[in-house]
C-alpha positions as CSV (number, residue, x, y, z in Angstrom):
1,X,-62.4,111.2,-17.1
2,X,-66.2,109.8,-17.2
3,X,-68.4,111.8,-19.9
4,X,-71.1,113.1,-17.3
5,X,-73.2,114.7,-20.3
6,X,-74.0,111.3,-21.5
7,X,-74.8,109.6,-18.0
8,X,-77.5,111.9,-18.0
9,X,-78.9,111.4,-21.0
10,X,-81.8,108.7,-22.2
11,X,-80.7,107.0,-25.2
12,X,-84.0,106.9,-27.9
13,X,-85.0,103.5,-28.9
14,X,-85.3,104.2,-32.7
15,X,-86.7,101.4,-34.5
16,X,-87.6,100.8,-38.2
17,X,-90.4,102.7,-39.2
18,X,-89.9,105.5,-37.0
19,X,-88.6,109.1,-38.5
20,X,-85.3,109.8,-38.3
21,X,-83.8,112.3,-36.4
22,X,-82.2,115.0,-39.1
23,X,-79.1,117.1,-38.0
24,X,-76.4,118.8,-40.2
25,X,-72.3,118.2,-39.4
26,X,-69.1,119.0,-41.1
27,X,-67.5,116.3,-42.9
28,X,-63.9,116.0,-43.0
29,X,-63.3,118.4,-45.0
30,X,-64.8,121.1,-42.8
31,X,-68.2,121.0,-45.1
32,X,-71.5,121.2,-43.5
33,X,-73.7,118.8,-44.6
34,X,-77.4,118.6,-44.5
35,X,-79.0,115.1,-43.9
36,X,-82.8,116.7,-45.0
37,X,-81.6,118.5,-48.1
38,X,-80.0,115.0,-49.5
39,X,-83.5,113.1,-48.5
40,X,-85.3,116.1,-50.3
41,X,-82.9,115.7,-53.2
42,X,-84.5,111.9,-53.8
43,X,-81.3,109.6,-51.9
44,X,-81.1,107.7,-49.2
45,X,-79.0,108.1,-46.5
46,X,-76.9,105.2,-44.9
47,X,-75.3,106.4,-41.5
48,X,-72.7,103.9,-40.3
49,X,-71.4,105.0,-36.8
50,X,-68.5,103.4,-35.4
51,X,-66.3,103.6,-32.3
52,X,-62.5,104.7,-33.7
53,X,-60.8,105.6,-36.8
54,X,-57.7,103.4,-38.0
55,X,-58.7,100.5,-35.5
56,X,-59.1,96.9,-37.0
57,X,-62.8,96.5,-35.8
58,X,-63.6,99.8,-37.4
59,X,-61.1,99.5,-40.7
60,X,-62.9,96.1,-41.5
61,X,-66.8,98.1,-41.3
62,X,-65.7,100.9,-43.4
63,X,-63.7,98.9,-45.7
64,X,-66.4,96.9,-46.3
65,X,-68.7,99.9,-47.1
66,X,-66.0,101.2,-49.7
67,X,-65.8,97.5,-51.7
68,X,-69.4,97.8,-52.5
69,X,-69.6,101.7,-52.5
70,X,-70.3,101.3,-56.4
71,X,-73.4,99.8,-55.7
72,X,-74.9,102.3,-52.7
73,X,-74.0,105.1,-55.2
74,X,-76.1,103.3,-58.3
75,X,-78.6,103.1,-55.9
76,X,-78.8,106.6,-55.3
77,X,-77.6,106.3,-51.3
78,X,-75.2,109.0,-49.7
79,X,-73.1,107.1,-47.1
80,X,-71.7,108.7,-44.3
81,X,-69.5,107.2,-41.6
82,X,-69.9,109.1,-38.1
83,X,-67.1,109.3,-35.3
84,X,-66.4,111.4,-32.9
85,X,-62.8,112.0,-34.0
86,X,-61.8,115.4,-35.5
87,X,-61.5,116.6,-39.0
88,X,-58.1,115.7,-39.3
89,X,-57.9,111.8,-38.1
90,X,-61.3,111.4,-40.4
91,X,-59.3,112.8,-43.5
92,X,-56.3,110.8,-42.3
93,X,-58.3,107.8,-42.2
94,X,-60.2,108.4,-45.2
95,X,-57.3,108.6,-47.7
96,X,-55.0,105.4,-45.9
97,X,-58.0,103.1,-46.8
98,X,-59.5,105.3,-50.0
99,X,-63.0,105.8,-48.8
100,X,-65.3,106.8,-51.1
101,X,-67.5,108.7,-48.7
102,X,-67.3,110.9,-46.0
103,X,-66.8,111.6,-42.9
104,X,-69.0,113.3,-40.2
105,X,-67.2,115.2,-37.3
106,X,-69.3,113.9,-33.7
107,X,-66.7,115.2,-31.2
108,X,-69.6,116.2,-28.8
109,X,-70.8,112.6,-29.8
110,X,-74.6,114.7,-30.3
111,X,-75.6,112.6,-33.7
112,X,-75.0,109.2,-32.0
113,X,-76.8,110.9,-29.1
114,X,-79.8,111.3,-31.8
115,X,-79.6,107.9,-32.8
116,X,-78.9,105.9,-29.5
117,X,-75.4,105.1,-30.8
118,X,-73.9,105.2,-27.3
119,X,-72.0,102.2,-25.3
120,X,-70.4,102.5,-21.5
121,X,-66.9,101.4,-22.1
122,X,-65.3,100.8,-18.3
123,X,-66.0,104.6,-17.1
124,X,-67.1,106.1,-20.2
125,X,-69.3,106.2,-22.9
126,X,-68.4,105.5,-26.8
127,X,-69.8,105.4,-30.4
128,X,-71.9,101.9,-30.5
129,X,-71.3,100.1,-33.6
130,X,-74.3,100.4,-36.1
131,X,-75.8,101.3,-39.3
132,X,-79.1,103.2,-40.5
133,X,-80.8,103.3,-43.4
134,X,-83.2,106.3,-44.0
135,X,-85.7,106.3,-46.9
136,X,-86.0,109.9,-49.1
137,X,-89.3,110.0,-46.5
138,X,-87.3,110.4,-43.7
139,X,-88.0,106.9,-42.1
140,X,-85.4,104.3,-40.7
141,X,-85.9,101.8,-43.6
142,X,-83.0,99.4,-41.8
143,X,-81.1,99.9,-38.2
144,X,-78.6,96.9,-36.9
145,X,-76.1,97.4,-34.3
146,X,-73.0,95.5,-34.6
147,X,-70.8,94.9,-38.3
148,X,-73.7,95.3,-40.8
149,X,-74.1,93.2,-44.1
150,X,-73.7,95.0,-47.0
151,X,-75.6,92.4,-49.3
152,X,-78.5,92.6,-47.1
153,X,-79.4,96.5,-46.9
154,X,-78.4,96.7,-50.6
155,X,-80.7,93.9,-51.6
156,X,-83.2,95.6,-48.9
157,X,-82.8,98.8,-51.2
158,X,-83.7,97.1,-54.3
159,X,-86.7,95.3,-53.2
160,X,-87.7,98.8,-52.0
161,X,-87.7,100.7,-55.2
């Protein structure tokens, strides 16, 4: 079945520099969590958006977030994968692989709406691999689409402290 909401709808071209768009979503957990009050508390915010949990593509992104997660966290950056999966496959997902960070619940696929995160896939449309970086001002410090590098948005981070 084709997801007619999206066919609709004008993905924003949100580069660096640009605010980014603030929304809250439950983790997988069920918690709600709000992407302004962490900025306001002084962190940054990675968002890493990816198309499926438990496939290889997707295992190898977030894994790779999880071997340097020690260093995002000294850095004083929340990380948050985002999926349109439920509550359960995130927290399924989460503990086979021992990710550090959460989870955020996009079943309606509206955060990766915000960001532009969409790709047509045959007849319908899915999560777009990609990563954002927001500074505690609300600006996209860093925005790739594709597997991110790690090194380079950390190192990006220190040069901008």
């Amino acid at each position: 079945m084709t997801d007619t909401t999206t066919e609709t709808y004008v993905m924003p071209k949100l580069e660096v520099g640009d605010k980014a768009p603030l929304f809250k979503a439950k983790n997988q957990n069920g918690d709600l969590i709000d992407i302004q009050q962490i900025l306001e508390s002084g962190q940054q915010v990675l968002l890493i958006f990816y198309p499926g949990d438990d496939t290889p593509g997707c295992t190898k992104q977030l894994c790779g977030i999880r071997d340097v997660y020690s260093e995002y966290k000294k850095l004083g950056v929340q990380v948050f994968g985002v999926n349109h999966a439920d509550e359960k496959s995130h927290e399924k997902f989460i503990s086979k692989y021992t990710f550090q960070f959460d989870i955020l619940v996009d079943t309606n696929k509206e955060i990766a709406k915000l960001y532009g995160a969409m790709k047509k896939f045959f007849a319908n449309y899915v999560i777009k691999r990609g990563a954002f970086l927001i500074g505690t001002d609300g600006v996209i410090q860093y925005r790739y689409w594709g597997q991110q590098d790690n090194e380079e948005i950390i190192e990006l981070i220190k040069k901008t402290r």
